[in-house]
N, C-alpha and C positions, 0 to 999 in steps of 0.2 A: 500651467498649473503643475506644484510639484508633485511628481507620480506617486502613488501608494506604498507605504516602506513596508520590506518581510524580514523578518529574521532568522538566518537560518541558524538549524540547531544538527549535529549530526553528520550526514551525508553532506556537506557544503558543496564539494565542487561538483557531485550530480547535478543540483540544482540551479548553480549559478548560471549559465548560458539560458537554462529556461526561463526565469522568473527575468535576465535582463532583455529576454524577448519577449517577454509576456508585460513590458514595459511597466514593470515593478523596480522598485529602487531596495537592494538586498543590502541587510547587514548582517556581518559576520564580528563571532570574536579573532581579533588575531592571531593567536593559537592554532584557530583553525583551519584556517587559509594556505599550503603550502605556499613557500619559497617562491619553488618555479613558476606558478600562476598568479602570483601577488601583484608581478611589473606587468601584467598585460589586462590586467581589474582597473582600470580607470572607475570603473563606474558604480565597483563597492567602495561602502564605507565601511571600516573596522572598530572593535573599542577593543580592549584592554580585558573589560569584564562586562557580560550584564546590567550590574548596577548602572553602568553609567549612559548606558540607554535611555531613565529616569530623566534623566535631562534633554537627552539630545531627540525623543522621538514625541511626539503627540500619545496618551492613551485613549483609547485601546489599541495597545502592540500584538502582531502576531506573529508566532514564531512558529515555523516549519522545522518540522523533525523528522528527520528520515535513516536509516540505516540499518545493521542487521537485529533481528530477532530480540537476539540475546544479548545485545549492545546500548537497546533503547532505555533500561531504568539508570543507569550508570551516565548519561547524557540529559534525561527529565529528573531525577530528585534533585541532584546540584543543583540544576538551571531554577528548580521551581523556589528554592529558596532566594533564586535571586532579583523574578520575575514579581511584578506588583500585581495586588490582584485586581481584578478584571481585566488580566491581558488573558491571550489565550495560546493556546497549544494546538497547532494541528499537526496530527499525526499520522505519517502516510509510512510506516514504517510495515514490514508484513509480516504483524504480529498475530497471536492467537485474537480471536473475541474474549475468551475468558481474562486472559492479561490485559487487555482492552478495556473493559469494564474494572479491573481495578484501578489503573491509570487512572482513569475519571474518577473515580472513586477518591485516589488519594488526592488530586489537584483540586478536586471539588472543594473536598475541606482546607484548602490554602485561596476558596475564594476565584480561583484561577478557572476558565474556559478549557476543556478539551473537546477538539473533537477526532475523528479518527477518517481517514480519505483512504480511496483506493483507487487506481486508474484500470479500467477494465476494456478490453476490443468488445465493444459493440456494432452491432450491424451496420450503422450508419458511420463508424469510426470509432476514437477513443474516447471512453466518456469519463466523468471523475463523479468518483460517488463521495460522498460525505454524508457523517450521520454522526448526533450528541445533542445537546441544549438548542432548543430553539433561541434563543437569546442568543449563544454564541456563532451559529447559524449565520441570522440577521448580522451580527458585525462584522463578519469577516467575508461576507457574498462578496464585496464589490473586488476581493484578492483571488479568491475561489472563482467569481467570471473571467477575471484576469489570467487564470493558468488553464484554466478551462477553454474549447474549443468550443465557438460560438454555436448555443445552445444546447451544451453538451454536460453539461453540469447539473446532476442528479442529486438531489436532497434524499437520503438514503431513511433516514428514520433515527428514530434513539441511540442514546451511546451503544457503540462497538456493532451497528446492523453494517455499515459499510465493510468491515474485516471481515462478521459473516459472511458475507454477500461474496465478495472475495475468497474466501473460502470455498463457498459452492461452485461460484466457476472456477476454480482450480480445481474441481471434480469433476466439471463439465469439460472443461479442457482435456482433461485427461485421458475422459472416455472417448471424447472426439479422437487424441491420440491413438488409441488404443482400436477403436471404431474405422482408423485409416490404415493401418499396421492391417488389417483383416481383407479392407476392400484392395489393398497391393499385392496381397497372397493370394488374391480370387483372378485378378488379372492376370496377373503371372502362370496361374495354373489353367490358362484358358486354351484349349487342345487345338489354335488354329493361330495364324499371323493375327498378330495385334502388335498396336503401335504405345508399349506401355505409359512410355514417357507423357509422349501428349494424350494420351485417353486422360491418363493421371491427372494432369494440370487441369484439361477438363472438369475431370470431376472436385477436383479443389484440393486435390491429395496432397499434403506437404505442410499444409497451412495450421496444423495444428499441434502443439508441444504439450507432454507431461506439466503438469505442476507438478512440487512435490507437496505440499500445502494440502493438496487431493488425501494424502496418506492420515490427513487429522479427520477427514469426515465420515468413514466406519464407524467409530469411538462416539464421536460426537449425534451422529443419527442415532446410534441405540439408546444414548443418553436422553437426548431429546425425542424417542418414541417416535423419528419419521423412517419408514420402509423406502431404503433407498438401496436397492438390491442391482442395479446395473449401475449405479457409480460407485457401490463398495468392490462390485467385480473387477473396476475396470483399477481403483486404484491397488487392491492386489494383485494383477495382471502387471499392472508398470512396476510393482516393488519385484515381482520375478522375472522381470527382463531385466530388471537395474543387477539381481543377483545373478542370474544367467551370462549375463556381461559383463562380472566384476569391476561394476562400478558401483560408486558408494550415490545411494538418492535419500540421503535424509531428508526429511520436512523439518522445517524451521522448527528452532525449540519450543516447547511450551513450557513457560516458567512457573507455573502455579498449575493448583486440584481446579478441576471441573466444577463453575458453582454459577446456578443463575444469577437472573439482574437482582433477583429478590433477594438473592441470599449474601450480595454484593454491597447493591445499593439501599 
């Protein structure tokens, strides 16, 4: 049976190795394919442009978007004027939810599927959230169990809950950061022989990294009326090590005002 085609849109060579183990059949436009990795793709297919996917694919097509921030409208308006509607858009890009929610918004009204995905460490491993249209949901699961690690693919809820979602653990992440940075200054300061190193590994120390993602959820919780007073600590705690250590920690941009679903959709 021929395997399930993805199209990517954006980040192309992040995802080719994955989706052609994830025993998907990837297409790309030729443009965005570099050079050097073109002779050693036996197993994409390229077009020229969009449109001519029309032909060559089955609808409903689904096209994976991925890349920075501030890169994703400039890679989705073109595409969407070239895309047929009822294909869809999934978007694993790490954007705001407020830009999230207009995306859907404006593909909506060209008829077009978005939904929006996030890959998160959960307990049991990596999991992939996904969240927009139940309708676009339903068509595109059997691509989404495909990248997904068996049983590990989370139906997340309404347009733009999986960037949410993603967004809190980048707060949670943070503080976890932040929460290990404390219990290495207590071991350090313990007035008798200890074995820092492996105490540390023990306790799990090492295992947890800043988001900068973390630095949108202060704003965003007094917005939304939630009391979230040890993860607004922790991510002003990382923006004054990021300053203290003259390094630059921005969070990804956010392209638009703060506006609910209601006020969106």
């Amino acid at each position: 049976m021929r395997p399930l085609a993805i199209v990517l849109l954006g980040a192309v060579e992040r995802w080719l190795d994955r989706v052609i183990a994830a025993g998907l059949e990837p297409w790309v436009r030729a443009a965005d394919l570099s050079g050097a990795a073109r002779p050693q793709r036996g197993e994409v297919a390229t077009v020229d442009a969009l449109l001519e996917l029309r032909e060559r694919l089955e609808p409903p097509r689904i096209f994976l978007l991925d890349g920075p921030a501030d890169a994703v409208d400039a890679v989705i308006d073109p595409a969407s004027r070239e895309i047929e509607p009822g294909d869809l858009v999934l978007d694993l890009a790490p954007s705001w939810w407020c830009d999230t929610l207009r995306r859907h918004r404006r593909l909506r009204h060209r008829s077009l599927f978005h939904l929006d995905g996030a890959e998160l460490a959960g307990p049991g491993g990596r999991v992939l959230l996904v969240s927009g249209d139940a309708r676009g949901l339903e068509l595109a699961r059997p691509v989404l169990e495909a990248l997904a690690a068996p049983g590990r693919l989370v139906p997340a809820g309404g347009p733009a809950a999986a960037h949410w979602a993603a967004e809190v653990a980048a707060g949670l992440a943070t503080a976890r950061a932040q929460a290990e940075s404390e219990a290495r200054a207590l071991l350090e300061a313990f007035p008798n022989a200890l074995a820092t190193g492996p105490v540390g590994a023990a306790l799990g120390l090492g295992t947890a990294a800043a988001d900068p993602r973390a630095l949108w959820l202060p704003d965003d919780a007094l917005r939304l009326q939630a009391p979230t007073p040890l993860l607004a600590q922790a991510a002003m705690l990382e923006l004054g090590c990021a300053l203290d250590e003259e390094r630059e920690r921005p969070p990804p941009p956010r392209l638009g005002p703060f506006q609910l679903p209601e006020e969106i959709l």
